[in-house]
C-alpha positions as a LaTeX table, in Angstrom:
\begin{tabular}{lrrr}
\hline
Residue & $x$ (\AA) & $y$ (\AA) & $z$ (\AA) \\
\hline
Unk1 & $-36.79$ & 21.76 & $-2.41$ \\
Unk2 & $-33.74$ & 19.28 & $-1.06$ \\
Unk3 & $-33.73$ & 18.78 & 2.05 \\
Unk4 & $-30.59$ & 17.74 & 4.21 \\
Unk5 & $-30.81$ & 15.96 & 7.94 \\
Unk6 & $-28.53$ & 16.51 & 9.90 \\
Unk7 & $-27.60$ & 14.81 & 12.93 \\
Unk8 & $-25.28$ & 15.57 & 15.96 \\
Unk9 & $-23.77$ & 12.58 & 18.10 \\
Unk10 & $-21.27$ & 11.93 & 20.91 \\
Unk11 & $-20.20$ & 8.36 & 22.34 \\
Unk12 & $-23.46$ & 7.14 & 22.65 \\
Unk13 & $-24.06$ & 4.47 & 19.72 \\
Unk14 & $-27.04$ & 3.16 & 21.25 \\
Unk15 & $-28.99$ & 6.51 & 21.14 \\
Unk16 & $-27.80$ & 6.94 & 17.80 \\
Unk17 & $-28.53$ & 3.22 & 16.57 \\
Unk18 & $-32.14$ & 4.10 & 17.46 \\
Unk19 & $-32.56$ & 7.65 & 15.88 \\
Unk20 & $-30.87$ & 6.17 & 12.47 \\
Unk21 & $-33.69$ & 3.32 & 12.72 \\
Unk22 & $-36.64$ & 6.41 & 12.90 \\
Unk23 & $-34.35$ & 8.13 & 9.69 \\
Unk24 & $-35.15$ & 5.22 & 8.39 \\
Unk25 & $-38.52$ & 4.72 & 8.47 \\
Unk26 & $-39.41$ & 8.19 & 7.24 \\
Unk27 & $-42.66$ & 8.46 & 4.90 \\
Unk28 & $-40.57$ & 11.03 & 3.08 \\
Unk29 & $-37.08$ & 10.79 & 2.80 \\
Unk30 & $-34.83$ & 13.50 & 2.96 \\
Unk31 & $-32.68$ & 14.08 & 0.17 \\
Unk32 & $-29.35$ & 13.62 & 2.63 \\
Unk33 & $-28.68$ & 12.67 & 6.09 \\
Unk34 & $-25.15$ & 14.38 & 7.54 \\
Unk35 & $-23.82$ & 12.54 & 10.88 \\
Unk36 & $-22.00$ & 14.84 & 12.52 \\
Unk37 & $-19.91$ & 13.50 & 15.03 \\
Unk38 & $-17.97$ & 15.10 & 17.71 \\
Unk39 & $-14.48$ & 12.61 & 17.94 \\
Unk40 & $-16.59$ & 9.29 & 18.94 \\
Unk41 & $-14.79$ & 6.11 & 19.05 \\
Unk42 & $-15.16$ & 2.94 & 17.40 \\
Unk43 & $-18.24$ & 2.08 & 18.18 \\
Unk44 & $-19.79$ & 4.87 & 16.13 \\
Unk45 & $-17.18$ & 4.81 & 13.48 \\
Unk46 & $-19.00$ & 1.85 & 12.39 \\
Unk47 & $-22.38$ & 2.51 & 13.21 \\
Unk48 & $-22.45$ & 5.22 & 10.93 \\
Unk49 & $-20.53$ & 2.98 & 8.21 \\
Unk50 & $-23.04$ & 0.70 & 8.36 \\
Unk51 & $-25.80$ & 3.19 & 8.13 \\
Unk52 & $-24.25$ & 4.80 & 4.95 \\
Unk53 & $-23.84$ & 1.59 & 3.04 \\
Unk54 & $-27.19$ & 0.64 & 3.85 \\
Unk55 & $-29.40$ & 3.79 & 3.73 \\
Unk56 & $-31.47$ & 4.41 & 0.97 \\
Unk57 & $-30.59$ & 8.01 & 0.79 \\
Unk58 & $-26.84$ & 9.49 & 0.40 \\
Unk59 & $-25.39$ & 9.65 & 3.42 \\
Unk60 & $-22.09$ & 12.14 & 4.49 \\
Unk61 & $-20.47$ & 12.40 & 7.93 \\
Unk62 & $-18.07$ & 14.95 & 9.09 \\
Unk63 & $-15.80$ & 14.42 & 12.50 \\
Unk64 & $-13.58$ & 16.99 & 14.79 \\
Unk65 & $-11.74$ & 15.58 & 17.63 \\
Unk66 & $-13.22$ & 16.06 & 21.16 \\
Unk67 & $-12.03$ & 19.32 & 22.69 \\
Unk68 & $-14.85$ & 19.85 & 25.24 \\
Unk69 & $-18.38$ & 20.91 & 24.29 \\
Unk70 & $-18.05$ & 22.53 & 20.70 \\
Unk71 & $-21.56$ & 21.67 & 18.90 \\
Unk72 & $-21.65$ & 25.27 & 17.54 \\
Unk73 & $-18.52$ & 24.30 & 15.39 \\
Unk74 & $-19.29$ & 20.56 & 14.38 \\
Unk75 & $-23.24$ & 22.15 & 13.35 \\
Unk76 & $-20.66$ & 24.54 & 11.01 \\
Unk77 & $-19.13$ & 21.74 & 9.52 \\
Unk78 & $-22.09$ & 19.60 & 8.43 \\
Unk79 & $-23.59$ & 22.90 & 7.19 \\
Unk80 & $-20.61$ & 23.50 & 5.01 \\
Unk81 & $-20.90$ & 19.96 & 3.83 \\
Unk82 & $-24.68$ & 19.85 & 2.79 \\
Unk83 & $-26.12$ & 20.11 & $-1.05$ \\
Unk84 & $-29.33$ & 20.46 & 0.19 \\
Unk85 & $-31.27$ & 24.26 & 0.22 \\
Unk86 & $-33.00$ & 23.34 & 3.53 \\
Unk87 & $-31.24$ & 21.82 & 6.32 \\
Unk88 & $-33.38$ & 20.22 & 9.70 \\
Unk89 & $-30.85$ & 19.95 & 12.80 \\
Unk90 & $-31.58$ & 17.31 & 15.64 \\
Unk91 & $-29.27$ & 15.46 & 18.20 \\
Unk92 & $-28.37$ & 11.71 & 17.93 \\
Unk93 & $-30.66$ & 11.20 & 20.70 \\
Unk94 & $-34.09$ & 12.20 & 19.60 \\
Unk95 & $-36.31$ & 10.01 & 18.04 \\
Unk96 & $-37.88$ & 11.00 & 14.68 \\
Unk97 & $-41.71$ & 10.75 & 13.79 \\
Unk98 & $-42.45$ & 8.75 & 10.46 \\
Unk99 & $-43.94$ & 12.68 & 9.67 \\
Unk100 & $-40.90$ & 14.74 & 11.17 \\
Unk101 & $-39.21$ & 15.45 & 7.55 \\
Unk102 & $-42.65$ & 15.47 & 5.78 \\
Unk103 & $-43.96$ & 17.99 & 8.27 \\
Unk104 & $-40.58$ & 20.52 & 8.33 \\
Unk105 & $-40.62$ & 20.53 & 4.42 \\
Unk106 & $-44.19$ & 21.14 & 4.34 \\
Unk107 & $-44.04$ & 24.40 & 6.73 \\
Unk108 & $-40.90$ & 25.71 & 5.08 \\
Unk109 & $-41.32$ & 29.08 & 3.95 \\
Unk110 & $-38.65$ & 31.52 & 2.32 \\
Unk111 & $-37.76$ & 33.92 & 5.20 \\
Unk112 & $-38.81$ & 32.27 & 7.96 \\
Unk113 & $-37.37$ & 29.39 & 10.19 \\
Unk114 & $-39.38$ & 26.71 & 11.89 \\
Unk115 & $-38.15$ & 25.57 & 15.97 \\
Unk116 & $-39.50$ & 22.27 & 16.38 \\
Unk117 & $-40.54$ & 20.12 & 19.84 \\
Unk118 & $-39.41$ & 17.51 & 21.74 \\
Unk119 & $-40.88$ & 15.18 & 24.45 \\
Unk120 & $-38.82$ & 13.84 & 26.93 \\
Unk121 & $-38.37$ & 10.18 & 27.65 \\
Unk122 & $-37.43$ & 9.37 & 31.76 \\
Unk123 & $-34.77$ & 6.98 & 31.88 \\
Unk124 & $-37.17$ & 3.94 & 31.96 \\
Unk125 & $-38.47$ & 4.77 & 28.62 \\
Unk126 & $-35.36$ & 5.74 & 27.08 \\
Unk127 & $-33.99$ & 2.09 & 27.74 \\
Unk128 & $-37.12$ & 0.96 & 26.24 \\
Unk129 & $-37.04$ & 3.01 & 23.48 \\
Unk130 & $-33.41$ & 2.03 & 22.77 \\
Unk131 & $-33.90$ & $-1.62$ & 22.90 \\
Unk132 & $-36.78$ & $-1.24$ & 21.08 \\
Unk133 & $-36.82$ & 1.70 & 18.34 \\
Unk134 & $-39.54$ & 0.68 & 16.30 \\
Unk135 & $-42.09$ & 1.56 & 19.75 \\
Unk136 & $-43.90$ & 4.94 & 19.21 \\
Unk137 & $-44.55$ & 6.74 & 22.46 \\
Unk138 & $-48.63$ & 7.66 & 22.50 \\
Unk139 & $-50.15$ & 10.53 & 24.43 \\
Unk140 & $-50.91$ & 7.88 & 27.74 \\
Unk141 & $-47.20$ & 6.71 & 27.35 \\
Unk142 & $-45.97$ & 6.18 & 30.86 \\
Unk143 & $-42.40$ & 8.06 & 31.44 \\
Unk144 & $-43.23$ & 11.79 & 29.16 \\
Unk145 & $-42.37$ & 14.59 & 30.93 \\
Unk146 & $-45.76$ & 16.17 & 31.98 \\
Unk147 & $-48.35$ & 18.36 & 30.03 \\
Unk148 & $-45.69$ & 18.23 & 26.85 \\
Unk149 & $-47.26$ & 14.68 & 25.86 \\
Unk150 & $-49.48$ & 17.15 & 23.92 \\
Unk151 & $-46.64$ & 17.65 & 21.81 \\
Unk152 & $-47.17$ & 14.13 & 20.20 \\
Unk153 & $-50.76$ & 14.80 & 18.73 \\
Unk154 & $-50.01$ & 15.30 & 15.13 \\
Unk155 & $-52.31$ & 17.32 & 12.92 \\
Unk156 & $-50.74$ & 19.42 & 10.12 \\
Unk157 & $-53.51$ & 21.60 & 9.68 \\
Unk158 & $-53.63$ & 22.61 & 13.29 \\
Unk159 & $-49.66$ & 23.10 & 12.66 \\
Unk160 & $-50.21$ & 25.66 & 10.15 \\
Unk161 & $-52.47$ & 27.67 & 12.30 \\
Unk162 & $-50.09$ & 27.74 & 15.42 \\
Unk163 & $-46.96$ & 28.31 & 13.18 \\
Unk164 & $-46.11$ & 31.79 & 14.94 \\
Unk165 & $-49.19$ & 31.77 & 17.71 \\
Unk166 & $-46.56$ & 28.97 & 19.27 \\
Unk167 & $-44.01$ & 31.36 & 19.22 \\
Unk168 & $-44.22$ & 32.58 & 22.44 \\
Unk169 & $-44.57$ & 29.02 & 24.16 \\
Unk170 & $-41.38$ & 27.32 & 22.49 \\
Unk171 & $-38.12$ & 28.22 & 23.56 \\
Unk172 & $-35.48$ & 27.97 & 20.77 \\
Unk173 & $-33.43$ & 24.44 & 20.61 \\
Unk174 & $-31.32$ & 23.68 & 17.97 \\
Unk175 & $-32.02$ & 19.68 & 18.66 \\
Unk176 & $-35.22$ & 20.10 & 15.96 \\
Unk177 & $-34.90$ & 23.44 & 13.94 \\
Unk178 & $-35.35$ & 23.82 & 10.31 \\
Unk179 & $-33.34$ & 26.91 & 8.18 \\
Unk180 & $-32.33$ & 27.70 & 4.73 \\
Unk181 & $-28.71$ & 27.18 & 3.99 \\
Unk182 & $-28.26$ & 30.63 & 2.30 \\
Unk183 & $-29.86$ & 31.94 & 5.31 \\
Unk184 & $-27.21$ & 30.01 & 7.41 \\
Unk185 & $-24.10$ & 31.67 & 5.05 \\
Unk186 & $-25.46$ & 35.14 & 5.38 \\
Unk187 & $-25.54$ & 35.02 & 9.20 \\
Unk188 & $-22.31$ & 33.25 & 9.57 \\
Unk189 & $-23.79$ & 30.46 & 11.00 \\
Unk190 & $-23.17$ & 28.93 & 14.61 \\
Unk191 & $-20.98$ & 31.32 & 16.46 \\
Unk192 & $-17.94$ & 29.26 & 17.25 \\
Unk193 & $-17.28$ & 31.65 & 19.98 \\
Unk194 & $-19.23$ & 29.42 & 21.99 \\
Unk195 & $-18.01$ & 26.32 & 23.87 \\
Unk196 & $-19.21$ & 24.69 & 26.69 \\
Unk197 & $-23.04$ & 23.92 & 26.87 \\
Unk198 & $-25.82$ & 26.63 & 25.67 \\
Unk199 & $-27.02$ & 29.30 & 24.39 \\
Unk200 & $-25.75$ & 29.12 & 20.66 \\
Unk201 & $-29.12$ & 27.96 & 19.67 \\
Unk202 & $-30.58$ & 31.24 & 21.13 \\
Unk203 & $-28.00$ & 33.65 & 19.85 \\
Unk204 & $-28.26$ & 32.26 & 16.01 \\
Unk205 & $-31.86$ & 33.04 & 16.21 \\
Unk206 & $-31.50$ & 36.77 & 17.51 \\
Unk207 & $-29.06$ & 37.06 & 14.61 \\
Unk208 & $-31.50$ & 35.68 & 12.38 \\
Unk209 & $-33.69$ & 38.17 & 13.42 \\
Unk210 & $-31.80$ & 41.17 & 12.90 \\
Unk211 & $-31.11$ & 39.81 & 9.62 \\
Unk212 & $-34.73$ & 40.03 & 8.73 \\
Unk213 & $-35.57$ & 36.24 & 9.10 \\
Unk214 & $-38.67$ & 35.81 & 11.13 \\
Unk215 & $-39.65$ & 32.66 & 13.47 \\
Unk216 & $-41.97$ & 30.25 & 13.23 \\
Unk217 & $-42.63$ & 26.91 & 15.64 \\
Unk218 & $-44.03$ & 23.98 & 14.64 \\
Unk219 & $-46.48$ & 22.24 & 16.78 \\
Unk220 & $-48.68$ & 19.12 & 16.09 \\
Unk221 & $-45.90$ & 17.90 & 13.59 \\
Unk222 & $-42.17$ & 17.38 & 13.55 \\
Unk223 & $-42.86$ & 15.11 & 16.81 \\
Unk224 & $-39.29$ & 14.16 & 18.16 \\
Unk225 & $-38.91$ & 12.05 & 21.53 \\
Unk226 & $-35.78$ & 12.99 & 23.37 \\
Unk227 & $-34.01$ & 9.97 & 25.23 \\
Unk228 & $-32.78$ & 10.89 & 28.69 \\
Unk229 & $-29.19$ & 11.59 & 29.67 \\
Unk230 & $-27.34$ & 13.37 & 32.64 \\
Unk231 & $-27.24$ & 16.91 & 32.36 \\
Unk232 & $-24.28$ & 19.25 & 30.78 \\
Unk233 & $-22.08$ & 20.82 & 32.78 \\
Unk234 & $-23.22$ & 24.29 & 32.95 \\
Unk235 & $-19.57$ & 25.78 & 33.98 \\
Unk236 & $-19.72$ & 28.29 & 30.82 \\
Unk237 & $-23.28$ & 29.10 & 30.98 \\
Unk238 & $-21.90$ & 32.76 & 32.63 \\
Unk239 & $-19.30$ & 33.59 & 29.65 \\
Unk240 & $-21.86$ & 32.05 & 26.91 \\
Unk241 & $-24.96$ & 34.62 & 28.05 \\
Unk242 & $-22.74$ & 37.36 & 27.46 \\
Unk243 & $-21.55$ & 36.78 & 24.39 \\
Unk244 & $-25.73$ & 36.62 & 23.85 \\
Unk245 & $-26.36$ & 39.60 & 25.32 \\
Unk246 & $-23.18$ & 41.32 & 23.32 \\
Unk247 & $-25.44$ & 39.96 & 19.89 \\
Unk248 & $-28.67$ & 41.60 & 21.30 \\
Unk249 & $-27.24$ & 44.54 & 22.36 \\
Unk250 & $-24.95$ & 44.97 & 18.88 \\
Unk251 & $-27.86$ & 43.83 & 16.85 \\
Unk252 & $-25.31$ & 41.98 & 14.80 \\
Unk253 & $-26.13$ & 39.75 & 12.06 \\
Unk254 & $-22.99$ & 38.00 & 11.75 \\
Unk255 & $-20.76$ & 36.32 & 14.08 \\
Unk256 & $-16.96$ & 36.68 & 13.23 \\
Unk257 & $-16.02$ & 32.99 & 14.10 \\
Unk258 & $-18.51$ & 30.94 & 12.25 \\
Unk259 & $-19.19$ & 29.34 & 8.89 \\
Unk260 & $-17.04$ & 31.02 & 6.60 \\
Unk261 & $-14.16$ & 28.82 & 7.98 \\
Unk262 & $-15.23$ & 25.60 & 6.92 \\
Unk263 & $-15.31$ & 26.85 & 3.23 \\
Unk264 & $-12.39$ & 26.05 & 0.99 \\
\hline
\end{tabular}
């Protein structure tokens, strides 16, 4: 199984400069990393040149020009763009496990697909954490956001008994969620019908569902540490819930603006 990691980022090179340095130090490689980034400036531009002419692992980036808050449409294009059969989405500001790729590939299963975790850094550790990438936040670490510290013990065998017990614990967050890519073309992927902050995450997995693909949420593995950052404006939040509730109540599979664009 190939694996693809893909990787959303806007203007913020220093969050980014860190999660590259976790890619980097994965035990297990994946077999492509996909920057996805939503019209940065220079700053990035040569970030993520660097990165690709230094990574050990092909690396592809794909860019759209910055219209407002349109993440459902840049996760489309990096989608389009991957080789891989199994793609792993986080955001350019989460900080990857030496495990996180090991432990997705390991709980993949045909028909299923895996929401992840994250533990949030306050801004004292995020400045840490950016300065200083190579730090691994422990269970004691001081700035983690309450009883989720848990989410940083790693055992995989305990991660393969919670796989859908977790279910009902883990809300669904596209910033570390595993799929299959045919899975991804059947459903249309993203629903570009949604700009402005949330819930496209949400609505891909109902469709998902109707299509037959179940959940399952990895705990104890896939351990991502989410640097802080001011909150989105939640201005569409109104018109985005009901184009969820329109998917729930439709029980449709497929979104009409999605994917299938982004295919030549």
């Amino acid at each position: 199984m190939r694996v693809a990691l893909i990787i959303t980022t806007y203007e913020r090179p220093d969050a980014l400069a860190a999660a590259l340095h976790r890619v980097e130090r994965q035990r297990i490689a994946p077999d492509e990393v996909i920057i996805a980034d939503d019209g940065s400036g220079a700053s990035t531009a040569e970030l993520i040149a660097g990165f690709t002419r230094l990574s050990r692992v092909p690396v592809h980036s794909v860019r759209q020009d910055h219209e407002g808050f349109r993440v459902a449409r840049l996760r489309n294009l990096a989608i389009a763009a991957a080789k891989s059969e199994y793609l792993l989405f986080v955001d350019g500001d989460m900080l990857l496990h030496e495990e996180f790729v090991a432990d997705h590939a390991r709980l993949a299963r045909r028909g299923w697909f895996t929401q992840g975790v994250r533990i949030h850094a306050d801004f004292g550790l995020t400045r840490t954490l950016v300065e200083h990438p190579e730090i691994k936040p422990g269970f004691f670490s001081p700035g983690l956001g309450g009883l989720r510290r848990a989410y940083l013990l790693h055992s995989p065998a305990a991660g393969s008994v919670m796989r859908r017990l977790a279910n009902g614990l883990v809300a669904v967050k596209s910033c570390n969620f595993g799929a299959w890519r045919d899975d991804l073309v059947r459903v249309n992927g993203f629903n570009e019908a949604f700009e402005g902050w949330g819930p496209e995450d949400k609505e891909l997995a109902l469709r998902f569902e109707h299509a037959g693909v179940r959940r399952q949420t990895l705990l104890f593995g896939g351990i991502a540490t989410h640097l802080h950052h001011p909150a989105a404006s939640r201005a569409a939040l109104p018109a985005n819930l009901a184009l969820l509730e329109q998917t729930r109540r439709q029980r449709l599979i497929r979104c009409e603006k999605g994917l299938s664009a982004h295919f030549g």
